[in-house]
C-alpha beads as a LAMMPS data file, in Angstrom:
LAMMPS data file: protein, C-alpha beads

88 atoms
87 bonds

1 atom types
1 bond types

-500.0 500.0 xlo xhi
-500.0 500.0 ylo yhi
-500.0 500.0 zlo zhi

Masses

1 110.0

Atoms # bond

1 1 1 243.897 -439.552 -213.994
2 1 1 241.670 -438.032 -211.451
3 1 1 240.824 -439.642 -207.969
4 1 1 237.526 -441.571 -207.481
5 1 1 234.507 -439.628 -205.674
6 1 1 233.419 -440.729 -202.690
7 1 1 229.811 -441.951 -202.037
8 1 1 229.121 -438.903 -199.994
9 1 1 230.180 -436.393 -202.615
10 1 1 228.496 -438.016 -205.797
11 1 1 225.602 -437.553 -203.070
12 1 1 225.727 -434.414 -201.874
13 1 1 226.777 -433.170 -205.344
14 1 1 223.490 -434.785 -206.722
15 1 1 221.529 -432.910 -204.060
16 1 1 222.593 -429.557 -204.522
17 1 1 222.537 -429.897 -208.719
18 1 1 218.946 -430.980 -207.913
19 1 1 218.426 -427.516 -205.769
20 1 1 219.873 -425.467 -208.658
21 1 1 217.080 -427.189 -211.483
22 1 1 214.801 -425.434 -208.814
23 1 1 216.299 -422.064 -207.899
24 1 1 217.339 -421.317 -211.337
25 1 1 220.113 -418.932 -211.373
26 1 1 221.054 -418.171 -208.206
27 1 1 224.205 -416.879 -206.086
28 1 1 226.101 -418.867 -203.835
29 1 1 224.563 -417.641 -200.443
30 1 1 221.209 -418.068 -201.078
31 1 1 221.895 -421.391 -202.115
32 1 1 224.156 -422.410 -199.100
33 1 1 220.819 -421.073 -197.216
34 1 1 218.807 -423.320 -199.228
35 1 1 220.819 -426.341 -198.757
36 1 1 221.890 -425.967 -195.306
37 1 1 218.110 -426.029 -193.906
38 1 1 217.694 -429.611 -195.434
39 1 1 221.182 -430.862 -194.772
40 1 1 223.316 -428.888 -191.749
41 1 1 226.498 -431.117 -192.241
42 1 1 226.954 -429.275 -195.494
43 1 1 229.581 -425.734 -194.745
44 1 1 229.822 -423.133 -197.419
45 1 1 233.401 -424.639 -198.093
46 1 1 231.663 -428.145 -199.069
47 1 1 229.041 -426.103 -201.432
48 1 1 231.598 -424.739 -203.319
49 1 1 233.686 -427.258 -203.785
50 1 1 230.989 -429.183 -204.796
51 1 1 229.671 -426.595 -207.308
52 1 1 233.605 -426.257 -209.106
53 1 1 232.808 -430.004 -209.467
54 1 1 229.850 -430.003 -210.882
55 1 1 231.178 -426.872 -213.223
56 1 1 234.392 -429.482 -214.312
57 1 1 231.744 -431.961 -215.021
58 1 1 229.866 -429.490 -217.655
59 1 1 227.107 -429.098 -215.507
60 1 1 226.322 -426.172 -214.433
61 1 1 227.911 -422.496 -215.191
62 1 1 229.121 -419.827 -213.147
63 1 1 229.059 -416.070 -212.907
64 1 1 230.716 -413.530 -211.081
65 1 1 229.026 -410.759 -210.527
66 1 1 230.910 -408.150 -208.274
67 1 1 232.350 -410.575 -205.274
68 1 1 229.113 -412.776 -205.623
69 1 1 228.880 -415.792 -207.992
70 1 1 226.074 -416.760 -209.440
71 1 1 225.318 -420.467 -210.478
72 1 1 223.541 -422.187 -213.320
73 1 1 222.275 -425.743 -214.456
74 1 1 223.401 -425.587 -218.274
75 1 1 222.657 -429.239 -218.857
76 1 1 219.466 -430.844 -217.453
77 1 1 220.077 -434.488 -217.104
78 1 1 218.232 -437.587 -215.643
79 1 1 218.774 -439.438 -212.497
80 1 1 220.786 -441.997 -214.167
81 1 1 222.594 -439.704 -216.613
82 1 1 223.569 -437.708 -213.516
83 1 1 225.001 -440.534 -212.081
84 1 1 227.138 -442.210 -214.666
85 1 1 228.779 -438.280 -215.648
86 1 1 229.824 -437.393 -211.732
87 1 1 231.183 -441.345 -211.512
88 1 1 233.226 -440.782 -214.644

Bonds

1 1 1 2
2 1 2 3
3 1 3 4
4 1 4 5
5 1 5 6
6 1 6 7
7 1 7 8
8 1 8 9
9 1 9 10
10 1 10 11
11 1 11 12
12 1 12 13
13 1 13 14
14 1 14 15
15 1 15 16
16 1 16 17
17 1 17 18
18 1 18 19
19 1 19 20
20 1 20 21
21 1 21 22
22 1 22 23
23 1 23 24
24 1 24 25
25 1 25 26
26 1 26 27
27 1 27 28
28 1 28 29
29 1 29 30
30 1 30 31
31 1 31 32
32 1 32 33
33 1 33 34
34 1 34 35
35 1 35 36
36 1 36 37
37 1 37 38
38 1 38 39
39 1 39 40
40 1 40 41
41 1 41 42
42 1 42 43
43 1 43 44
44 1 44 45
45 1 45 46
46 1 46 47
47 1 47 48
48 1 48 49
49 1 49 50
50 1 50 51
51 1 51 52
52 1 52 53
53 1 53 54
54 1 54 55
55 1 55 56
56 1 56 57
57 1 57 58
58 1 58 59
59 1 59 60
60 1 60 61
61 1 61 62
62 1 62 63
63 1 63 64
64 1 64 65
65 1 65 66
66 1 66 67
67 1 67 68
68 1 68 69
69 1 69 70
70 1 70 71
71 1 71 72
72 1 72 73
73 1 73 74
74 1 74 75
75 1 75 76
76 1 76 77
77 1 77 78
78 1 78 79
79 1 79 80
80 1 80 81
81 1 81 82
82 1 82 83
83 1 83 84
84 1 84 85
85 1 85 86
86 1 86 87
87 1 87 88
């Protein structure tokens, strides 16, 4: 049995899933450039734990390419969809 999410990190991981339906595929700095220009309290050390979350949830895929990964939504969900998998 896991431990529960906070509020914060259902949040924030809701936020940057949203950012990656946008981007597309995209590496892991551009998107911490991205994200951090709308929300500052998020460090690259947040992002990616965030984005190994969302990959343990199904979500979205990663790829490394040289010492870069690259991210991916590979399953487009709704708001409430969203919700109910990264509460589970």
């Amino acid at each position: 049995m896991g431990r529960r999410r906070s509020p914060l990190t259902i949040a924030r991981a809701k936020e940057i899933y949203r950012q990656l339906l946008e981007l597309g595929e995209t590496s892991t700095p551009i998107l911490f450039q991205r994200i951090s220009e709308k929300n500052p309290r998020i460090t690259y050390s947040i992002l990616y734990q965030i984005l190994r979350f969302l990959k343990s949830k199904g979500l979205v895929e990663q790829r490394a390419r040289g010492r870069i990964s690259y991210w991916k939504v590979i399953r487009v969900l709704d708001e409430n969809q969203l919700d109910q998998v990264l509460r589970k």
